[in-house]
C-alpha positions as CSV (number, residue, x, y, z in Angstrom):
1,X,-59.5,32.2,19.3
2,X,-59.7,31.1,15.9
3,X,-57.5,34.1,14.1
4,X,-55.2,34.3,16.9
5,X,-54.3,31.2,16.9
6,X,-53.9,31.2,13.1
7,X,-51.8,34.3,13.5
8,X,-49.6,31.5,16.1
9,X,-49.7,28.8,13.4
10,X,-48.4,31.2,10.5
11,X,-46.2,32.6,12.6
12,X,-44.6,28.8,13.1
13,X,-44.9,28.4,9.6
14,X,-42.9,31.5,9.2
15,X,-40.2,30.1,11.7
16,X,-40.1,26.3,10.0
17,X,-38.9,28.1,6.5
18,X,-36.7,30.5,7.4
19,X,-34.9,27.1,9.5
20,X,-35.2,25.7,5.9
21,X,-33.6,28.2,4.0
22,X,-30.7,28.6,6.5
23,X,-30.0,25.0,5.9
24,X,-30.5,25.3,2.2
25,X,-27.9,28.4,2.1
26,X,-25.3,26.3,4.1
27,X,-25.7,23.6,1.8
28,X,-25.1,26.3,-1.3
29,X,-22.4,27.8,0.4
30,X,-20.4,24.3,1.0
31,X,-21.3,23.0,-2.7
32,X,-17.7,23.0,-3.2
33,X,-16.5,21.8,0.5
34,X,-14.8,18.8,0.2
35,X,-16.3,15.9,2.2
36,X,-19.6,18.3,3.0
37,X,-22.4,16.6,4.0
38,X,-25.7,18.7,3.4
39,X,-28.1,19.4,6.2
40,X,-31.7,18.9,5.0
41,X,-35.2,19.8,6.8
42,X,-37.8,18.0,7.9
43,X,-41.0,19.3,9.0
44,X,-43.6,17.9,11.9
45,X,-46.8,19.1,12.7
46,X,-47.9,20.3,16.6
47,X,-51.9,18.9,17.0
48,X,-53.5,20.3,20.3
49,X,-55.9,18.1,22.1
50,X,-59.5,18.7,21.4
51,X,-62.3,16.6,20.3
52,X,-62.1,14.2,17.8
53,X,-64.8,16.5,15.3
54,X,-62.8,19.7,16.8
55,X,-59.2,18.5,15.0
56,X,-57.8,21.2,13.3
57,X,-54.4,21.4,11.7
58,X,-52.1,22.7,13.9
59,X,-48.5,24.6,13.8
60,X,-45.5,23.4,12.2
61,X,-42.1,22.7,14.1
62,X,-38.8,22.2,11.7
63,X,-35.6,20.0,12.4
64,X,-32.3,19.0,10.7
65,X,-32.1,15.5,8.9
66,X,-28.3,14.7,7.8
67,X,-27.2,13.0,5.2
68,X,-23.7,12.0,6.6
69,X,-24.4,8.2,5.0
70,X,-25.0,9.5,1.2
71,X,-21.6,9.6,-0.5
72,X,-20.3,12.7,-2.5
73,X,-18.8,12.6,-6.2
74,X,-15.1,11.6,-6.2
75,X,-12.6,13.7,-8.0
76,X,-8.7,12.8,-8.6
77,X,-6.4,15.1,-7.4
78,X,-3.1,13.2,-8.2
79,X,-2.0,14.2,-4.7
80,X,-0.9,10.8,-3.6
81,X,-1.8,11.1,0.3
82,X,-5.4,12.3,-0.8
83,X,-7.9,9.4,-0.4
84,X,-11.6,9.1,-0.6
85,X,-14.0,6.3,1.1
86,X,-15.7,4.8,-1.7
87,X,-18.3,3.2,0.4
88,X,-19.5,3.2,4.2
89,X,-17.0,4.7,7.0
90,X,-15.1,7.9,8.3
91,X,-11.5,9.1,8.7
92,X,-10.9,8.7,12.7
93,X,-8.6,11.9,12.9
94,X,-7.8,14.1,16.3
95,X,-7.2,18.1,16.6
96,X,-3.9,19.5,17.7
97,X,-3.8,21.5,21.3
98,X,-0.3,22.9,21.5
99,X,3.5,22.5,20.7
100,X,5.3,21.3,17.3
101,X,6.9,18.6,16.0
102,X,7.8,15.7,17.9
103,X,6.3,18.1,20.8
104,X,3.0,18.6,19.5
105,X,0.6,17.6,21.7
106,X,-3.2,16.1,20.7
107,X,-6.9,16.1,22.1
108,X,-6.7,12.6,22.2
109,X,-10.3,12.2,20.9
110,X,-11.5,10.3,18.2
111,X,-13.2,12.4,15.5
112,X,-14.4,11.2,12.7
113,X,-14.6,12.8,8.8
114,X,-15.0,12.4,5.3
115,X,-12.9,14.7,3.9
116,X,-9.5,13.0,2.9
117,X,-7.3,15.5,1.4
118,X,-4.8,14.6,3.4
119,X,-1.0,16.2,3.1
120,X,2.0,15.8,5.2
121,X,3.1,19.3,7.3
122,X,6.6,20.6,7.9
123,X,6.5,17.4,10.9
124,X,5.3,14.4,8.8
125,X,2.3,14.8,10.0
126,X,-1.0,14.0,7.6
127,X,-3.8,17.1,8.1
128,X,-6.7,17.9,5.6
129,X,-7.4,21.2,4.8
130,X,-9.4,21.8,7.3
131,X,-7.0,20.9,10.0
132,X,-7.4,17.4,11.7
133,X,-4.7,15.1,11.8
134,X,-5.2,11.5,10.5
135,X,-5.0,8.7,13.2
136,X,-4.0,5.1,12.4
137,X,-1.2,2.4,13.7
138,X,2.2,2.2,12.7
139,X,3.7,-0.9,10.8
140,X,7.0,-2.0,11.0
141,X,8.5,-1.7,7.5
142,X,10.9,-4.4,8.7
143,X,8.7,-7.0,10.2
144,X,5.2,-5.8,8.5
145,X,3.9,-6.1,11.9
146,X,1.0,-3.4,13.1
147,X,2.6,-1.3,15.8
148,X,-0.1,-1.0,19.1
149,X,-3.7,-1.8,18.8
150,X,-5.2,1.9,19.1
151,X,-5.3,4.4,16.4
152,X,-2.8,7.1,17.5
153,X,-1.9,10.3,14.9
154,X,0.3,9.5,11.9
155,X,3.7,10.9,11.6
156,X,5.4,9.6,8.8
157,X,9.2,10.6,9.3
158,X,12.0,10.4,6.5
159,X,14.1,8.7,8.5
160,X,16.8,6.1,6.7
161,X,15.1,2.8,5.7
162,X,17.9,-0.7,6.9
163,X,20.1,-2.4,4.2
164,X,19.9,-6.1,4.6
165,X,21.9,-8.7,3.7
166,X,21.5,-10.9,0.7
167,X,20.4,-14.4,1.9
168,X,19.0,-15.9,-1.4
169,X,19.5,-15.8,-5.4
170,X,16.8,-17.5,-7.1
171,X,18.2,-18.7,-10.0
172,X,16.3,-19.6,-13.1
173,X,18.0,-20.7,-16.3
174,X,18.8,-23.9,-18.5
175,X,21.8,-25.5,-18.9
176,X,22.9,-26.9,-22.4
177,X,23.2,-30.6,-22.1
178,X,26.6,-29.8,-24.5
179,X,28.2,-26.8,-23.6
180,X,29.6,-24.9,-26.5
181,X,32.7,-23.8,-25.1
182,X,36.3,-22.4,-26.5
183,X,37.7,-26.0,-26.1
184,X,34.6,-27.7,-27.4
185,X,35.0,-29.9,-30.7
186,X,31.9,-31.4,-31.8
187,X,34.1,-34.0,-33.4
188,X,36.4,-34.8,-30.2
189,X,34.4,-36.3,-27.2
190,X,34.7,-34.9,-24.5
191,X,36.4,-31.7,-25.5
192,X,33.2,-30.0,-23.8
193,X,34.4,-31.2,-20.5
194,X,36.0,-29.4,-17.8
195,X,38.9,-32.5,-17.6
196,X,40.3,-31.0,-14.8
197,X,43.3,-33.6,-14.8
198,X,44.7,-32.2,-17.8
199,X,46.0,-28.1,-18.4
200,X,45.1,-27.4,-14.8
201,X,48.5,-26.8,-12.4
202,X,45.6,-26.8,-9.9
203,X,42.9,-28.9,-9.8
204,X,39.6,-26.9,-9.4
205,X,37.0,-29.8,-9.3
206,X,36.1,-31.4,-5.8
207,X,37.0,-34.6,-6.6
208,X,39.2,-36.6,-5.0
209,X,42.9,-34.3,-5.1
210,X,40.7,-31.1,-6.5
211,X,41.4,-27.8,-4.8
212,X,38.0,-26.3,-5.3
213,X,39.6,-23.4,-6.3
214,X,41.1,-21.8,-9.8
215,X,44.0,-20.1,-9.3
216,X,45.0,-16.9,-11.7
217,X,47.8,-19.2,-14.0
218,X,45.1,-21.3,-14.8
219,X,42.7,-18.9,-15.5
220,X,42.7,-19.0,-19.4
221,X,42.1,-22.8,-19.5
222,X,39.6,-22.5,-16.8
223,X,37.7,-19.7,-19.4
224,X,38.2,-22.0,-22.4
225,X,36.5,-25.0,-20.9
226,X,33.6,-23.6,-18.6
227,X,30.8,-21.2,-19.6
228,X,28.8,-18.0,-18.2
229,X,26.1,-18.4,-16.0
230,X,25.3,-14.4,-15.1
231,X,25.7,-12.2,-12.5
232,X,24.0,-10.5,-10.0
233,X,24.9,-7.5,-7.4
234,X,24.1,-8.9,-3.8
235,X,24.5,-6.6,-0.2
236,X,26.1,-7.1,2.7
237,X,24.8,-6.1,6.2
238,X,26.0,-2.6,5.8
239,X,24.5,-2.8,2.3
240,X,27.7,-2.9,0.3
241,X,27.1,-3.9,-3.3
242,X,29.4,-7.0,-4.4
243,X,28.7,-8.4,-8.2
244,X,28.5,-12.3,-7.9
245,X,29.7,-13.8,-11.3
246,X,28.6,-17.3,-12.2
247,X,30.2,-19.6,-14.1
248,X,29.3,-23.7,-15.1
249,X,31.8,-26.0,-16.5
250,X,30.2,-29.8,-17.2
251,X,32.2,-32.6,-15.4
252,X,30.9,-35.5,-16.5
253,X,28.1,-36.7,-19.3
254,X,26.0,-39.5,-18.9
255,X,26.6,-43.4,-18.9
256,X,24.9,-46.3,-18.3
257,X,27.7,-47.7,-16.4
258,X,28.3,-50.0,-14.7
259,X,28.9,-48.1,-12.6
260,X,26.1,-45.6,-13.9
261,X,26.8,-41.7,-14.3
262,X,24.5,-38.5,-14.5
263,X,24.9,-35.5,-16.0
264,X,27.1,-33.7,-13.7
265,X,28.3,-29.9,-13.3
266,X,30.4,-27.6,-11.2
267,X,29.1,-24.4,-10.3
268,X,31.8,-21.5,-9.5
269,X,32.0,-17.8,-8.2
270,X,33.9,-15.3,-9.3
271,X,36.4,-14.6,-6.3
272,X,39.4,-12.1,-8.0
273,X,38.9,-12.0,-12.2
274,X,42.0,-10.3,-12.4
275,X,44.5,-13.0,-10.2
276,X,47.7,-14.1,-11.5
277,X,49.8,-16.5,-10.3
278,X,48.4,-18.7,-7.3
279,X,45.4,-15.9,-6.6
280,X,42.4,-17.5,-6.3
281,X,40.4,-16.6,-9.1
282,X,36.9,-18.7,-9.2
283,X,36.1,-20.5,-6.2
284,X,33.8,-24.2,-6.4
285,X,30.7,-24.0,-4.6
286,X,31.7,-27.6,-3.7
287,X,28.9,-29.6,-4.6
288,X,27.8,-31.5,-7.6
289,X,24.9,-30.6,-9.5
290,X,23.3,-33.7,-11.4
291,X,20.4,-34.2,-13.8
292,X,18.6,-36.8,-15.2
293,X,17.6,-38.0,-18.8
294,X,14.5,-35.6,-18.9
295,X,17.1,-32.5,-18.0
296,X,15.4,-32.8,-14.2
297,X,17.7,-32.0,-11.7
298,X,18.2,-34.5,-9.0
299,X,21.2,-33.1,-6.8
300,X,21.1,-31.4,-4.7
301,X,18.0,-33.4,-3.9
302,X,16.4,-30.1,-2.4
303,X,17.4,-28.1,-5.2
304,X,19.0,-25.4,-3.1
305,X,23.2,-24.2,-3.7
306,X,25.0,-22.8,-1.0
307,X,27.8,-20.4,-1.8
308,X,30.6,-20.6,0.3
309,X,32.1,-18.3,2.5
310,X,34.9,-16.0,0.3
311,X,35.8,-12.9,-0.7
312,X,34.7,-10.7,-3.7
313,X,37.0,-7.5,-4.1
314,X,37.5,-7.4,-0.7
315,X,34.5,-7.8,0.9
316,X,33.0,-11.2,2.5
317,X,29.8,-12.5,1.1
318,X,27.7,-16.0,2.7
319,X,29.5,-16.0,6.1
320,X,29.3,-19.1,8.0
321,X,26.5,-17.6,10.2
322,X,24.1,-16.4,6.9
323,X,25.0,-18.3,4.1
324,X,23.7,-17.0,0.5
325,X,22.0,-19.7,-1.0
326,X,21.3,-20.2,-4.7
327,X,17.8,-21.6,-4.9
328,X,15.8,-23.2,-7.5
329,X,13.4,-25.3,-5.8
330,X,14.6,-28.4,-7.9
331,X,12.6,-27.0,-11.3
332,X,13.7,-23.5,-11.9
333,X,17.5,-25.2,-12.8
334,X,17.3,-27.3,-15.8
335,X,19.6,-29.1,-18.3
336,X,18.1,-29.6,-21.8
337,X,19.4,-29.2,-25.1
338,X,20.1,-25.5,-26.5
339,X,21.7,-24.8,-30.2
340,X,23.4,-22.1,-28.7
341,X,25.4,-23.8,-26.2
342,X,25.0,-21.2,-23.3
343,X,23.1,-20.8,-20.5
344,X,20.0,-19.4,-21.0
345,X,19.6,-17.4,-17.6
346,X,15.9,-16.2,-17.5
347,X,16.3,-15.0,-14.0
348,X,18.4,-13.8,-11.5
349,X,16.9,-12.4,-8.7
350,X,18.5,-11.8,-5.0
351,X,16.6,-10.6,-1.7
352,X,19.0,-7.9,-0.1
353,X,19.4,-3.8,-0.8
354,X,21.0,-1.0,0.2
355,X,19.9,1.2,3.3
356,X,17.3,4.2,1.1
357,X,15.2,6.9,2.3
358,X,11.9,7.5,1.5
359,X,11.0,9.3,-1.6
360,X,7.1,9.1,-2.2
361,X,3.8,7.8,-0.1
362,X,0.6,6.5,-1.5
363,X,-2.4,4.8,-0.2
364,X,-3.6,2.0,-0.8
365,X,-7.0,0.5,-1.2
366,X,-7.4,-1.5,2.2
367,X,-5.6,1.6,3.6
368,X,-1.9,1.4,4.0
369,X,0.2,4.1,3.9
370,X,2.9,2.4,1.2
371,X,5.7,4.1,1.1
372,X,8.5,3.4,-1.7
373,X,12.4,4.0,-0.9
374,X,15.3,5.4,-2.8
375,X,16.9,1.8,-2.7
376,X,13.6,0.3,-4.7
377,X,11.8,-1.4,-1.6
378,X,7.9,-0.7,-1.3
379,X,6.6,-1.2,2.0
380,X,3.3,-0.5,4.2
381,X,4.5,1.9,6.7
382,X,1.1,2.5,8.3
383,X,-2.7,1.1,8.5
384,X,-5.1,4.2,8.2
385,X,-7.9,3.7,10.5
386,X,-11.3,3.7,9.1
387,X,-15.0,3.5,11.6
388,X,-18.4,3.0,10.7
389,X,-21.4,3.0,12.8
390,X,-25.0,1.5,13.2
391,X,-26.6,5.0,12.8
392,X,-24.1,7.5,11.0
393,X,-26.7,10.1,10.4
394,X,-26.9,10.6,14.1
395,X,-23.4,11.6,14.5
396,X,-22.6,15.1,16.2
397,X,-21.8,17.8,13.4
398,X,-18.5,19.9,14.3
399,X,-16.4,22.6,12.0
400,X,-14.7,21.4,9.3
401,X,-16.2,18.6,8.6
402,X,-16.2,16.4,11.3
403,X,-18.1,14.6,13.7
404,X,-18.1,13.1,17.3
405,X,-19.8,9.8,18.5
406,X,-22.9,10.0,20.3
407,X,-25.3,7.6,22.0
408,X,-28.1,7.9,19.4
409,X,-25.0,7.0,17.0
410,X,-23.6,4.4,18.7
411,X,-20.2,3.1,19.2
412,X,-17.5,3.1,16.0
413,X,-17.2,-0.3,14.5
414,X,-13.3,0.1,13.4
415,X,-12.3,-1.4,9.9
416,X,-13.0,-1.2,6.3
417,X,-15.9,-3.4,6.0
418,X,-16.6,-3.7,2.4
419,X,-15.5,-0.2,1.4
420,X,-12.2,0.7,-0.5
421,X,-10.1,3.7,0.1
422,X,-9.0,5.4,-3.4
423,X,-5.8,7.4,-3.2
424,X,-5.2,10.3,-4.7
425,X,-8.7,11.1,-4.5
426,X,-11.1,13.7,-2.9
427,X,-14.8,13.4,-1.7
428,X,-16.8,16.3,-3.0
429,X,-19.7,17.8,-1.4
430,X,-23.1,15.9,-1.8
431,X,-25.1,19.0,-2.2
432,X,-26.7,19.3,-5.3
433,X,-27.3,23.1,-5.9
434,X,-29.4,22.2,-8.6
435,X,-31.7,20.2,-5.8
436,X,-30.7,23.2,-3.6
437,X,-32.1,25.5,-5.9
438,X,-35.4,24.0,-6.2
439,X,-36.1,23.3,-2.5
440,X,-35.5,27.6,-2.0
441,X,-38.4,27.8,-4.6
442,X,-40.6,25.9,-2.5
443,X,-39.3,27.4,0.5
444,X,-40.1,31.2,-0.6
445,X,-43.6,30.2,-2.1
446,X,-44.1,28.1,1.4
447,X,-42.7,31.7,3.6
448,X,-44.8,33.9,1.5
449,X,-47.8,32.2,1.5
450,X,-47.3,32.2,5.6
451,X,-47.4,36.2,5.6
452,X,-50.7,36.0,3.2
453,X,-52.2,33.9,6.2
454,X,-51.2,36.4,8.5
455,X,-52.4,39.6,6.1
456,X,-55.8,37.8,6.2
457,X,-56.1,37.7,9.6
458,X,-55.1,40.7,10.2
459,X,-58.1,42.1,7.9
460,X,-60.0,39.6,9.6
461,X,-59.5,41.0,13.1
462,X,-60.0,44.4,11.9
463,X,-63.4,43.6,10.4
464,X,-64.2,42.6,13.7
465,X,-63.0,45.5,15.8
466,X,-65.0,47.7,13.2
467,X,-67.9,46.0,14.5
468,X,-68.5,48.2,17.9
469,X,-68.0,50.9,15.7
């Protein structure tokens, strides 16, 4: 039975390399499949039972190894919602069934893939080239809250992203300990001052008989004897722009008393530049501002100014019930000396916008979906989901790249881990075809040397039917 069962073995042999060569092809033909994951072959050999001095060889069966695990090269594509895994994981992603739009109805499975190139369809939806949709959880772009705790399909819509009011300026800048004002004489003490008692019809400090307010006949010596502290545009609920104009006029300097004096200023807003008569035209913010000798500043003791409620132009700004406060966290706001004699305002910054829609979406590295707004606000709109598992090489292969869970694979372990997403990225194929090329060498030379094993026994067998002859 010798021949014939060589004739068996060469036959398997036969078998194991053509299985080899289909998966070589496949891997040739998807060298330039994004997120392809070549298919290798592995051989084992089938030992009958016999003796332990009767062993003999045996035939040859072939099976698929995969290679899910062993990352392809990366290549930039600029497309913003492409992203590559650079490390461990798989894009959880689901198929589409039926409808469109808002309609569009999914398999509701988790499927997993490494191909990322990602785009958005007519529907803000995010689908590779190969069809699957991306799954992940909203996040509220208000809040920054994940949305849900399953990954559901994306749908990233353009709708209009919520003005909100201003509710803080922080305020950085240095006040000159002598203001260089229109009325300041460096040889006249004082002159620097405010003096409110004197050229005012109104008084606008908040002392004792002072209005808090400068009315639009005193408006020129109110300019002469105060100077500029900036501006800034700040947004009402609606998002309405409103330009706040600062201006600081010194009170009081120093004195060792008794009784003992600080460094004091009023701060005031710009209410109606352009008022005549008894228009309000600055308004105080009604509070004193102090410093000491180092140019610290010591009131308000928790270094925060709140604007009062008015009217800029006709709209209100730091109503009762959400007050716009000036902060400066008690360091930011400082008095020293300055050869210019103006404010030096190295910041102005305020925390309100306009409503905006969304122009452009990115990834990010831990795998948000950032999207930035027509109104300058950049915020994470959605957390991509991401699985690894114990055994990824024993995942289920399916069309286009993806794969289903099975047991041998175990179940998905959702999160990043220690990998990093790139946007605007693609994962290429991990096939080499110069690899490719060499294991089809072997292959042929392993397939042709099969059919000279079965030539020989061929001649073999007909030697032996010649015999009877």
């Amino acid at each position: 039975m010798g021949v014939f069962s060589a004739l068996t073995t060469a036959v398997t042999g036969m078998q194991a390399q053509s299985y080899a060569l289909e998966n070589i092809s496949g891997n040739i033909a998807n060298s330039r499949t994004a997120g392809f994951k070549r298919v290798d072959t592995s051989f084992s050999d089938l030992v009958p039972d016999s003796a332990l001095n009767r062993q003999i060889a045996g035939s040859v069966a072939s099976y698929s190894r995969a290679t899910n695990t062993i990352q392809g090269d990366l290549n930039a594509t600029r497309i913003d919602t492409n992203a590559a895994i650079n490390g461990d994981g798989f894009f959880v992603v689901d198929q589409r069934q039926s409808g469109v739009g808002a309609s569009t109805q999914f398999a509701n499975t988790n499927l997993y893939t490494r191909r990322g190139d990602f785009d958005f369809d007519a529907d803000g939806y995010l689908v590779n080239g190969a069809g699957y949709y991306l799954k992940g959880q909203k996040i509220d772009p208000v809040t920054g809250q994940v949305i849900g705790s399953q990954p559901d399909v994306l749908r990233i819509t353009k709708d209009q992203f919520p003005a909100k009011a201003t509710t803080q300026i922080e305020y950085s800048a240095n006040i000159p300990a002598y203001p260089k004002t229109n009325s300041a004489v460096s040889t006249t003490l004082g002159s620097e001052l405010l003096n409110a008692g004197t050229g005012f019809g109104t008084n606008p400090s908040i002392t004792p008989g002072g209005t808090g307010t400068v009315v639009g006949s005193d408006l020129t010596t109110f300019l002469n004897r105060s100077i500029p502290g900036g501006s800034v545009t700040v947004y009402d609920t609606l998002g309405k722009a409103t330009s706040v104009e600062l201006r600081w006029a010194k009170i009081s300097n120093a004195t060792a008393g008794p009784p003992a004096v600080a460094d004091t200023w009023n701060l005031f807003v710009a209410e109606n530049t352009g008022a005549t008569g008894a228009a309000v035209a600055y308004r105080n913010i009604n509070q004193n501002i102090t410093f000491d000798s180092t140019g610290k500043m010591t009131l308000p003791a928790n270094g925060n100014i709140v604007i009062p409620p008015m009217t800029i132009g006709g709209t209100a700004i730091s109503p009762a019930a959400a007050p716009i406060t000036i902060v400066t966290n008690g360091t930011s706001l400082t008095q020293n000396g300055d050869t210019s004699g103006q404010i030096d305002a190295r910041s102005i910054r305020q925390n309100g916008y306009t409503a905006g829609t969304l122009d452009r979406v990115s990834i990010s590295n831990e795998g948000q979906v950032i999207g930035t707004f027509s109104n300058g606000q950049v915020v994470a709109l959605a957390q991509i989901a991401v699985a690894r598992f114990n055994a990824g090489n024993a995942l289920k292969r399916l069309d286009g790249g993806a794969f289903e869970e099975t047991i041998e694979s175990g179940a998905p372990i959702v999160g990043l881990g220690t990998a990093a997403l790139i946007g605007g990225n693609v994962e290429q194929s991990n096939t080499d075809i110069a690899d490719e090329f060499s294991k089809m060498i072997v292959t042929q030379q392993a397939y042709s040397a099969n059919t000279k094993v079965i030539s020989t026994a061929q001649e073999m067998l007909r030697d032996v039917f010649n015999i009877i002859r």
